[in-house]
N, CA and C atoms as a LAMMPS dump frame, in Angstrom:
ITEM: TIMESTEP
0
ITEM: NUMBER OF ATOMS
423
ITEM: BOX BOUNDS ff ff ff
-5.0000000000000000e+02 5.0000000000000000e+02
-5.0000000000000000e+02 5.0000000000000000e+02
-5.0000000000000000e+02 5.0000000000000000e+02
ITEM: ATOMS id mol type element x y z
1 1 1 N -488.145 331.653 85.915
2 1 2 C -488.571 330.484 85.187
3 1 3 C -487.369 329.622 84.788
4 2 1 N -486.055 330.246 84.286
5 2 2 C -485.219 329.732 83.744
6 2 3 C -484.469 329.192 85.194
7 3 1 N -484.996 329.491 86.125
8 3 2 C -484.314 329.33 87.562
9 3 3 C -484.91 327.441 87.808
10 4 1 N -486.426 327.843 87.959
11 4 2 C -487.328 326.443 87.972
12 4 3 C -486.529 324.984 87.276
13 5 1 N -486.447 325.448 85.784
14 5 2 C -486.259 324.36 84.881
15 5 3 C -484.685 323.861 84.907
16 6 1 N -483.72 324.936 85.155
17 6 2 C -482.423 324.318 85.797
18 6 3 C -482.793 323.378 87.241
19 7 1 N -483.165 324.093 88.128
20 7 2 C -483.36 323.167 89.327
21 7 3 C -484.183 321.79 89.279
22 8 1 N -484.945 321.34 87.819
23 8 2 C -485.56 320.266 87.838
24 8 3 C -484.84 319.51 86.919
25 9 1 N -483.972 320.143 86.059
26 9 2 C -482.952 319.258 85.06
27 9 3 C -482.192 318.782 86.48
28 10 1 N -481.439 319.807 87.185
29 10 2 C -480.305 318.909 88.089
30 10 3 C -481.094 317.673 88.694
31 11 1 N -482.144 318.278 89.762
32 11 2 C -482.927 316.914 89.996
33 11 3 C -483.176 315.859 89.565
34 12 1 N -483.867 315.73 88.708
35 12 2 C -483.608 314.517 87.165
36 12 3 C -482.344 314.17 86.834
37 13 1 N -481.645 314.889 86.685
38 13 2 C -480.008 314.291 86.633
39 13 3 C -479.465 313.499 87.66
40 14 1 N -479.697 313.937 88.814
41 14 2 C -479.552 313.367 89.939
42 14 3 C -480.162 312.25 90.647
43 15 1 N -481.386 312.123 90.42
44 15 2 C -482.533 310.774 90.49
45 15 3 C -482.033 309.812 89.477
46 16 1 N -481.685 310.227 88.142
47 16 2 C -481.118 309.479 87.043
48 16 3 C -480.172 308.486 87.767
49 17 1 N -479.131 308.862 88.066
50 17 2 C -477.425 308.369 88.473
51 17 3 C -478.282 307.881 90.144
52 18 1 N -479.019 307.922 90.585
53 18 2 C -479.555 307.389 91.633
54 18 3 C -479.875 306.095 91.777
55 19 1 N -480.768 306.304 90.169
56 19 2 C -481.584 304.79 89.894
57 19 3 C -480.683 304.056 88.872
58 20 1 N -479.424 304.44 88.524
59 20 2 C -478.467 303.707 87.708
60 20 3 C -477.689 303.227 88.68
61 21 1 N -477.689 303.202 89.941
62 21 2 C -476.913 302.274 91
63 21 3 C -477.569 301.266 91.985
64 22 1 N -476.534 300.604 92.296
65 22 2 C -477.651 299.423 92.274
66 22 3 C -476.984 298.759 93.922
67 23 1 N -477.106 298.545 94.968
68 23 2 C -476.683 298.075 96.309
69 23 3 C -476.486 296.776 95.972
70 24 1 N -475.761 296.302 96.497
71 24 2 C -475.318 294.866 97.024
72 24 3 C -474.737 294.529 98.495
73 25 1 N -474.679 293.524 99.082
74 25 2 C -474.153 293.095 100.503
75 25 3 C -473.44 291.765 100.47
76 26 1 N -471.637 292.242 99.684
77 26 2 C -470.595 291.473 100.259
78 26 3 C -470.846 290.467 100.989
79 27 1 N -470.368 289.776 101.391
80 27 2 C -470.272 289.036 102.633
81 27 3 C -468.967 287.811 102.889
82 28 1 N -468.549 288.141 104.178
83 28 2 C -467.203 287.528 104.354
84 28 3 C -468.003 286.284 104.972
85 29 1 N -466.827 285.14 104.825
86 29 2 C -467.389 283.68 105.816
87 29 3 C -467.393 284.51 107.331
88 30 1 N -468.561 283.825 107.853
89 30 2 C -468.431 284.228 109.855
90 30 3 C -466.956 283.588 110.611
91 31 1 N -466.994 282.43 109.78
92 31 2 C -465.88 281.862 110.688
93 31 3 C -465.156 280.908 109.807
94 32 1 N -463.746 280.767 110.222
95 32 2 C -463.131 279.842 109.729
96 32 3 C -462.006 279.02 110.39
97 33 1 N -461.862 277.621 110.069
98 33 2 C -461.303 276.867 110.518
99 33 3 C -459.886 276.248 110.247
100 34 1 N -458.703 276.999 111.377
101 34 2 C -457.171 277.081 110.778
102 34 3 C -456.75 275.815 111.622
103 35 1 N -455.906 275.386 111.065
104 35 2 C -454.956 274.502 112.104
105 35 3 C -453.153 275.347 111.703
106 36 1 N -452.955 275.733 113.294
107 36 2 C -451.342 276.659 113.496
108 36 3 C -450.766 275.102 114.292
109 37 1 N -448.973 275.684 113.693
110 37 2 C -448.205 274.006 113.71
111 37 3 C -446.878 274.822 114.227
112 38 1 N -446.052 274.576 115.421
113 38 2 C -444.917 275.173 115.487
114 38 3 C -443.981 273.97 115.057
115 39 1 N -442.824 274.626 114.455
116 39 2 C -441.643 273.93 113.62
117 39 3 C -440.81 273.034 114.183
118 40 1 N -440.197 274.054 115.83
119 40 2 C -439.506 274.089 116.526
120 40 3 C -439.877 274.174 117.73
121 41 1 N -439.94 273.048 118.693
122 41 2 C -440.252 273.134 119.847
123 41 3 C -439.155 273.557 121.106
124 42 1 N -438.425 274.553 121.216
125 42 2 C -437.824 275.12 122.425
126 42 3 C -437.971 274 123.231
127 43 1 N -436.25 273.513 123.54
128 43 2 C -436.331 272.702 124.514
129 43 3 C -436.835 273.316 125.844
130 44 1 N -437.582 271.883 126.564
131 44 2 C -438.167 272.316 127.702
132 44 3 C -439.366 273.012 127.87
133 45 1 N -440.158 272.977 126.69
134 45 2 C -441.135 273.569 126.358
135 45 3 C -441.901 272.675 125.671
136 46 1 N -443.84 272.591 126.043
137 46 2 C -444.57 271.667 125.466
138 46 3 C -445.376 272.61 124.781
139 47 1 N -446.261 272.328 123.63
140 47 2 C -446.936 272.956 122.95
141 47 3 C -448.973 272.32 123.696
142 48 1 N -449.606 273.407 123.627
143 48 2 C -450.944 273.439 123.545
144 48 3 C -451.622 273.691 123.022
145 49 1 N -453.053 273.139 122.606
146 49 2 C -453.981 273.317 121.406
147 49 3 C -454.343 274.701 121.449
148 50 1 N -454.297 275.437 120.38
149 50 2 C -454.711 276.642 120.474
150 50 3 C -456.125 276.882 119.78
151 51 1 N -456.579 278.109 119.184
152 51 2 C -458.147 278.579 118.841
153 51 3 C -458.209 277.752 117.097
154 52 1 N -458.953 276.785 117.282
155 52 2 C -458.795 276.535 115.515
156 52 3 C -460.363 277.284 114.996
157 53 1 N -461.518 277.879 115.603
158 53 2 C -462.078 278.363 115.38
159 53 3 C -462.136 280.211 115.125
160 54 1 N -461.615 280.738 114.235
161 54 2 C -461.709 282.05 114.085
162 54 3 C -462.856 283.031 113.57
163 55 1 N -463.164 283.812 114.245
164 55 2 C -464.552 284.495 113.895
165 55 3 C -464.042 285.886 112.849
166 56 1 N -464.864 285.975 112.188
167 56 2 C -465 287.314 111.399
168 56 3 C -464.451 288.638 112.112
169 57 1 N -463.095 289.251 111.913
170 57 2 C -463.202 290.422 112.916
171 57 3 C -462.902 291.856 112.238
172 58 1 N -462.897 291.661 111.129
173 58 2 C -462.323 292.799 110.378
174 58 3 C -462.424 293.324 108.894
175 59 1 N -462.601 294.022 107.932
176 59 2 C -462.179 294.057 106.858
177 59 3 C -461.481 295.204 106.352
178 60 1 N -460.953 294.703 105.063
179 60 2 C -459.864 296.308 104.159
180 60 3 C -460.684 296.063 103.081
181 61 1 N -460.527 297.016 102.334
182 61 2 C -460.672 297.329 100.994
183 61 3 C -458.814 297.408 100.075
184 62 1 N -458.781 296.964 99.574
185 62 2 C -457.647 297.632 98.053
186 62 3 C -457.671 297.746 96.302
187 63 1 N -457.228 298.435 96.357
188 63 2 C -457.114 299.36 95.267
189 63 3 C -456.021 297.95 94.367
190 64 1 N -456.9 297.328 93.375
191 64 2 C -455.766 296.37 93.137
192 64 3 C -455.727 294.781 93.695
193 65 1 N -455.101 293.952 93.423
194 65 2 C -454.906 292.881 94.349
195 65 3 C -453.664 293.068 95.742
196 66 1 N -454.665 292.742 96.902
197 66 2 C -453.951 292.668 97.947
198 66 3 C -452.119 292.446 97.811
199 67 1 N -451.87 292.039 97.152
200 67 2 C -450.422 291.224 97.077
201 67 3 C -449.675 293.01 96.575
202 68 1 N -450.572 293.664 96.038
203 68 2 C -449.702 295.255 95.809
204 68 3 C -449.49 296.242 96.889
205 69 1 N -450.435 295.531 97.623
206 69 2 C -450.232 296.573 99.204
207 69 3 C -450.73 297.997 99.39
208 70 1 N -452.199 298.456 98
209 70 2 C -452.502 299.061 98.243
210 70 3 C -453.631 299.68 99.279
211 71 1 N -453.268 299.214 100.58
212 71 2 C -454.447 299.038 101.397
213 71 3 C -455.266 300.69 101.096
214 72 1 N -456.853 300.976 101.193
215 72 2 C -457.478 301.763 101.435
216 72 3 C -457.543 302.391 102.848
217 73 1 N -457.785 303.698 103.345
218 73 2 C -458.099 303.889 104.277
219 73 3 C -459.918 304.279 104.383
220 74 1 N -460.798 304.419 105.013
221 74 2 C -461.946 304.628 105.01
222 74 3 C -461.997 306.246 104.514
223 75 1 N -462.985 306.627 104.244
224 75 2 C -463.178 308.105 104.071
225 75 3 C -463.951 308.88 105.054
226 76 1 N -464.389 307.679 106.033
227 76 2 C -465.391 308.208 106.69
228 76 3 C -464.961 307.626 108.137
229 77 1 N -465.296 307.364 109.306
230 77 2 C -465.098 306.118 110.748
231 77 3 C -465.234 306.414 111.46
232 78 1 N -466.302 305.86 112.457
233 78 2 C -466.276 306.075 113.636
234 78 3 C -466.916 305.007 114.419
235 79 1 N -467.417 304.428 115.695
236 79 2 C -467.399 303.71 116.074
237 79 3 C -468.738 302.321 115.516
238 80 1 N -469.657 303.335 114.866
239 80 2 C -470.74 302.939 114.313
240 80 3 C -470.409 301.989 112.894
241 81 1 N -469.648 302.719 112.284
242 81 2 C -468.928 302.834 110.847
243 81 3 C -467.728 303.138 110.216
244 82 1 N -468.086 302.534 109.273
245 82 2 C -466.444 303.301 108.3
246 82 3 C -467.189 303.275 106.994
247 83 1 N -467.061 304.082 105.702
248 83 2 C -467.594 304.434 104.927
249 83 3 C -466.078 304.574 103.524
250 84 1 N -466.001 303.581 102.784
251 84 2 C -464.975 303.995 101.547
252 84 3 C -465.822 304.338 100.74
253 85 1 N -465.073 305.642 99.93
254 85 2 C -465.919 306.168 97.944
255 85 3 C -464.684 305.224 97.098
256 86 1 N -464.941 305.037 96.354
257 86 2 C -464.075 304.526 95.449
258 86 3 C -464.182 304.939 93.855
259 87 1 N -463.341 304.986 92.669
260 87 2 C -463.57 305.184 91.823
261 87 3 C -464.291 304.38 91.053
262 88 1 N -465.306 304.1 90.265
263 88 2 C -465.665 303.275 89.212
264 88 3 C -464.7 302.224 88.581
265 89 1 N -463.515 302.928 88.136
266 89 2 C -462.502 302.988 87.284
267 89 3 C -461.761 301.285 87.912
268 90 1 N -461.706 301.589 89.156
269 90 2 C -461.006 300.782 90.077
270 90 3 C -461.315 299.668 89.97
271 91 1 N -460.248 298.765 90.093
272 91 2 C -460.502 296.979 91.109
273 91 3 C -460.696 297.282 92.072
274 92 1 N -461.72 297.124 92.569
275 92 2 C -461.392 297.312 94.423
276 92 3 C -461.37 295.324 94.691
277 93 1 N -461.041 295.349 95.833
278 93 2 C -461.061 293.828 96.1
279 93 3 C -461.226 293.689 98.071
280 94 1 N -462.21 292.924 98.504
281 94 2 C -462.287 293.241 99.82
282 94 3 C -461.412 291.958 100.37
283 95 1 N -461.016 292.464 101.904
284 95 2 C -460.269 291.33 102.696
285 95 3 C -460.657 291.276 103.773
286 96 1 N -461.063 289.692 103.962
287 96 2 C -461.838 289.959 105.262
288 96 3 C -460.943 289.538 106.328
289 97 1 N -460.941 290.083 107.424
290 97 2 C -459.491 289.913 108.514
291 97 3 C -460.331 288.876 109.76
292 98 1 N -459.618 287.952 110.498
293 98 2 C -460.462 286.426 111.017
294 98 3 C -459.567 287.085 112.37
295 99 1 N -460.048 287.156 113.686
296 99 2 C -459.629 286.899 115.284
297 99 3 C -458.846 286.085 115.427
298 100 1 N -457.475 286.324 115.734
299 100 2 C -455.982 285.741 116.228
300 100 3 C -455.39 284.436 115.305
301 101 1 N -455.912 285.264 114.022
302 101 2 C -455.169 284.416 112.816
303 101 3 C -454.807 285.618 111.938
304 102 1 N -453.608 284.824 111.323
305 102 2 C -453.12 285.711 109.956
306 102 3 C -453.349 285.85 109.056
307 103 1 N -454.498 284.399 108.781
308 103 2 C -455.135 284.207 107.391
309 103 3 C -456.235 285.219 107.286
310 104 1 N -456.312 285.771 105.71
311 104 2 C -457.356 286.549 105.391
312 104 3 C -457.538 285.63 103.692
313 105 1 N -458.519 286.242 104.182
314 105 2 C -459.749 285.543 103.03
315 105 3 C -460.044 286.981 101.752
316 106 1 N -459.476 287.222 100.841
317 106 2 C -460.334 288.496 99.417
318 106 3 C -460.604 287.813 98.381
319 107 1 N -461.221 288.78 97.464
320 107 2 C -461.665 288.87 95.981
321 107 3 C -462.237 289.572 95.807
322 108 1 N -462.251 290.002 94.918
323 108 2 C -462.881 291.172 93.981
324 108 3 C -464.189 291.521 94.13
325 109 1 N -464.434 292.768 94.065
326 109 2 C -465.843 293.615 94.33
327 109 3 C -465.994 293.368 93.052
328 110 1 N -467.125 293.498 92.597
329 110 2 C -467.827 293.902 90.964
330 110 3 C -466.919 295.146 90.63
331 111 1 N -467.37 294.82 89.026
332 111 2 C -466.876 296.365 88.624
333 111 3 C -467.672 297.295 88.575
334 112 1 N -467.079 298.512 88.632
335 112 2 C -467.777 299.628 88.827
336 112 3 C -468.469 300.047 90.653
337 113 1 N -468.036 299.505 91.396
338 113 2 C -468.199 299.568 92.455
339 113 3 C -467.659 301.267 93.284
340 114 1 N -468.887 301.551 93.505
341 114 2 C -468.214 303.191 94.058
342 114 3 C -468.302 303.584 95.51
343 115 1 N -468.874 302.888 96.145
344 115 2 C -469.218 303.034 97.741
345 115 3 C -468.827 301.693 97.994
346 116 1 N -468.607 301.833 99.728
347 116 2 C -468.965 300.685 100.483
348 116 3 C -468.907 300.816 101.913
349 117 1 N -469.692 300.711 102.69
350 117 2 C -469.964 301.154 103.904
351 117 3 C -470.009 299.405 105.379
352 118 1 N -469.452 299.909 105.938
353 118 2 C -468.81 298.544 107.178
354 118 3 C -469.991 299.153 108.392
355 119 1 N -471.121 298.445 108.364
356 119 2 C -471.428 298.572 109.823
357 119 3 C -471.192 298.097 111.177
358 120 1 N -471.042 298.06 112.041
359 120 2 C -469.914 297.938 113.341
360 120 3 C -471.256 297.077 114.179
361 121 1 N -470.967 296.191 114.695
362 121 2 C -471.522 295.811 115.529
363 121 3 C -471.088 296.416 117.406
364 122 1 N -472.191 296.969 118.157
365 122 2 C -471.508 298.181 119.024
366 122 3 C -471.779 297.267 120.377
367 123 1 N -472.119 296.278 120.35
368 123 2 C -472.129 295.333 121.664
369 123 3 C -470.93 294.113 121.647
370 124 1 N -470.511 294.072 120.211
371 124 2 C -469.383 292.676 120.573
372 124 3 C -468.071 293.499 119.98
373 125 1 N -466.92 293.261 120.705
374 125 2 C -465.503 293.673 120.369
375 125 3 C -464.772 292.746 120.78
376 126 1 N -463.882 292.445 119.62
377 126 2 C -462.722 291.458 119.333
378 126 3 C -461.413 292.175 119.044
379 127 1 N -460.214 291.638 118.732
380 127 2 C -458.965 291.978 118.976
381 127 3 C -458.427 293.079 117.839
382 128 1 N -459.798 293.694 117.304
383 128 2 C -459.583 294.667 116.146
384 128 3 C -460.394 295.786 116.489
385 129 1 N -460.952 295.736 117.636
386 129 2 C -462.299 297.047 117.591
387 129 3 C -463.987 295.82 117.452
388 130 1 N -464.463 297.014 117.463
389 130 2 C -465.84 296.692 117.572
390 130 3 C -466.371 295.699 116.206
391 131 1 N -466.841 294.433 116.396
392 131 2 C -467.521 293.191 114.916
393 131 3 C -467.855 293.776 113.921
394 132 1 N -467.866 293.64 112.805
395 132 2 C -468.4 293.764 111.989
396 132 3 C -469.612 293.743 111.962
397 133 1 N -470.751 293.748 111.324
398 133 2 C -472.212 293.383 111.311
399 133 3 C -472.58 293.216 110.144
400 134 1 N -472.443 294.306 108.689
401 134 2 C -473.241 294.114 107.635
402 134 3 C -471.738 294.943 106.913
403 135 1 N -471.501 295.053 105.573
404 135 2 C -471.07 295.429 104.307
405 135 3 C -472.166 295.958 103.303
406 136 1 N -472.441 297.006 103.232
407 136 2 C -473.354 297.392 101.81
408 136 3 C -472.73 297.839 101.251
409 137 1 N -472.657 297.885 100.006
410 137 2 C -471.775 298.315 98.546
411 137 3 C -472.838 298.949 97.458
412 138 1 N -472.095 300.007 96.628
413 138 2 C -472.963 300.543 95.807
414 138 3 C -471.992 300.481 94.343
415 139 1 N -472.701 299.765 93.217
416 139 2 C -471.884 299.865 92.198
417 139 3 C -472.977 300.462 91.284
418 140 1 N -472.129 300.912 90.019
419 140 2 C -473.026 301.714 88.777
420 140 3 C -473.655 300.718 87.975
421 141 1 N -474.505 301.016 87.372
422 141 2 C -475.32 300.088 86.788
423 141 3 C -474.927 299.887 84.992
């Protein structure tokens, strides 16, 4: 009996912290629009218009603002996915990485943010691996 009523406290404990979290879905711009300028033109050399359209190809997570360099690694990855836990405690802040540009685009997750899961798009691949598709995030309530 005393077996029963432990196994339905954990349950309840566990449904509790279930329904105290709450999903959300990030979302980076699809695309963005750079203009690249060389300084110095190498004599004997002409310059050509390059990609001013960049598509969505990537994201990080950090611990912090980007500028500290604490990049995250996933906890989880594979071609489908990548899966970060994160602490509550944490800033996390996402960065979204753009196809044959340097510019990245972050800011801050909510607080209390403890998951966040990258689904892979498995038919289109760009100069990072397989597209992005969706971001779901789980923060505490």
């Amino acid at each position: 009996m005393i077996y029963w009523k432990l196994l339905i406290s954990l349950t309840l404990i566990g449904c509790s912290a279930m329904l105290q979290a709450e999903m959300y879905q990030p979302q980076c711009p699809q695309e963005i629009k750079t203009t690249e300028r060389i300084n110095d033109i190498p004599k004997g050399w002409e310059t050509i218009k390059g990609i001013e359209n960049n598509y969505w190809s990537n994201i990080s997570f950090y611990s912090d603002h980007p500028d500290k360099m604490a990049s995250l690694k996933p906890d989880f990855a594979n071609q489908k996915k990548a899966k970060w836990v994160f602490s509550p405690q944490e800033l996390i802040y996402l960065v979204c990485h753009y196809n044959k540009s340097s510019i990245e685009l972050t800011q801050p997750l909510p607080p209390k943010t403890t998951q966040c899961t990258l689904t892979y798009n498995p038919n289109l691949m760009g100069d990072r691996g397989f597209l992005p598709e969706k971001i779901e995030c789980m923060k505490q309530s």
